[in-house]
Every structure is written in structure tokens, then in C-alpha cells.
C-alpha positions as CSV (number, residue, x, y, z in Angstrom):
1,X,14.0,91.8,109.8
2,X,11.7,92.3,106.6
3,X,8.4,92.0,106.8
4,X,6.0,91.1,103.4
5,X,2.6,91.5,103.3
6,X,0.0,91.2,100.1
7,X,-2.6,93.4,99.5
8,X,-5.5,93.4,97.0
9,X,-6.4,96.5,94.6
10,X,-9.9,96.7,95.0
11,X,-12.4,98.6,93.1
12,X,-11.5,102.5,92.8
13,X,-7.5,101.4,92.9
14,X,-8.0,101.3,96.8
15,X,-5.7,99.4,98.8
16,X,-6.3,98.7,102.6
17,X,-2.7,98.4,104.7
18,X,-2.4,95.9,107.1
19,X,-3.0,97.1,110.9
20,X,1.3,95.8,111.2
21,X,1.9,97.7,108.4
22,X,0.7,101.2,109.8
23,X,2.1,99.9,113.3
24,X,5.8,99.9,111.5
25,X,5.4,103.0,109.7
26,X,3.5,104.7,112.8
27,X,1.1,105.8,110.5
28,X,-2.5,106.5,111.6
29,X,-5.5,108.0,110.2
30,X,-5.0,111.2,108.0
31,X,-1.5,110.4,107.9
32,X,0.5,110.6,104.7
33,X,2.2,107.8,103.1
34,X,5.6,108.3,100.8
35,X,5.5,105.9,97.8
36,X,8.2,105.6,95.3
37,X,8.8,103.3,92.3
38,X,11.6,101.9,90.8
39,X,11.2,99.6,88.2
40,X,8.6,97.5,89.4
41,X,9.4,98.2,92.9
42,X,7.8,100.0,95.4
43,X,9.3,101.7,98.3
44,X,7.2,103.7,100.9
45,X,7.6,105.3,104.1
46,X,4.9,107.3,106.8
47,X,5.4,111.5,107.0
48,X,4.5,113.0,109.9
49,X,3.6,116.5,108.1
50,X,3.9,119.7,110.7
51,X,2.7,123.1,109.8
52,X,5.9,125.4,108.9
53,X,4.3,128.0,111.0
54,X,5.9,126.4,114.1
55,X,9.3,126.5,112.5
56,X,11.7,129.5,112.8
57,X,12.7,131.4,109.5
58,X,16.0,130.3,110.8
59,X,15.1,127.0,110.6
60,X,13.0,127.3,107.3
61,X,16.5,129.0,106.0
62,X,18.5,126.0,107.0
63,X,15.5,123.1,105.3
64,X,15.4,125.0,102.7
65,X,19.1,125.1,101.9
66,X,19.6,121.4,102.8
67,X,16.5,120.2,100.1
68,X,18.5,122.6,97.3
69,X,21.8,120.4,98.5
70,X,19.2,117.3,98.4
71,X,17.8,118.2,94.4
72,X,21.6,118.5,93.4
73,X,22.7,115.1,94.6
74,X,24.4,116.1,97.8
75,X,21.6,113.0,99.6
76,X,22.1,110.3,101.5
77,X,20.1,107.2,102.8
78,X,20.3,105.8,106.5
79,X,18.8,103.1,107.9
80,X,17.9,104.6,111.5
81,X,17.9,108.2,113.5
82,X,21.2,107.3,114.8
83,X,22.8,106.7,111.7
84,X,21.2,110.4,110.3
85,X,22.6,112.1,113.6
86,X,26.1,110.9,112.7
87,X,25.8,111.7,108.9
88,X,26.4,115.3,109.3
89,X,29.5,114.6,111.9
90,X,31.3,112.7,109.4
91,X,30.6,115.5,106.5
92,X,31.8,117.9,108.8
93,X,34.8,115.9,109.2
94,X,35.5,114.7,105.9
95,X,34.8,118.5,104.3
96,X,37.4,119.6,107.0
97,X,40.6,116.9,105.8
98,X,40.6,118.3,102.9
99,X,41.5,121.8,103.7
């Protein structure tokens, strides 16, 4: 279900989010907020950011390979974690028919 809501620019450019908005994003204080713009659209999504220093250098290896993948157009959007955990599944499959 989509949700709308309006807000104001007030002075400074600030804009205050509605308490439902940061409930559907689970954002919080000192959280960062993702906006992009198409057009004279906005589209904009909560990041939870985590310090790479609890990430393995296998791990680092393996993000940084996928955003190189993600810059060259190999991307793709889902609408929900179940849909990303099959993504890579069916890529596996698909890059595998054609052998």
C-alpha cells in the first residue's frame, strides 16, 4: 500500500519527516536517508551505515566486486528481502543454461 505524505521546506531548506515516515523506513535519529531524483521525482530509502571494520576482507572483497558489477549495469531492483535472497539463485541458474 503507498503511503503520501506532504511536507513543508522551511527556512534553511529543512524538512521535518513525519514520525510514519521514519517508522516505514526504520529510520531514527543520526540515521542516513538515501534520496534520488528523477525528473521531478523523488525516491528515498533509510541506510543503516555499519563500520567496515566488522567486515572480513573476504567480505569487503566480495562488496566490493558486486558494486564494480553494480556501476557497470549488472543491478537489479526488488521490492523485499525475499525477493533479493532469490535474485542471486536465479542468476546462478540462468548464467549456468547457458553453458
Amino acid at each position: 500500500m503507498v503511503e503520501t505524505f506532504r511536507v513543508r521546506v522551511a527556512a534553511r531548506r529543512q524538512v521535518t519527516l513525519p514520525s510514519r515516515v521514519l517508522e516505514l523506513l526504520h529510520l531514527a535519529e543520526g540515521d542516513v536517508l538515501e534520496i534520488s531524483v528523477e525528473g521531478n521525482c523523488i525516491r528515498a530509502r533509510g541506510l543503516k551505515l555499519v563500520p567496515t571494520n566488522l567486515f572480513t576482507s573476504e567480505l569487503l572483497e566480495k562488496l566490493e566486486q558486486r558494486e564494480r558489477e553494480m556501476s557497470e549495469g549488472a543491478a537489479f531492483d526488488v521490492r523485499d528481502s525475499s525477493e533479493l535472497a532469490s535474485k542471486p539463485r536465479r542468476r546462478a541458474a540462468h548464467a549456468l543454461s547457458h553453458i
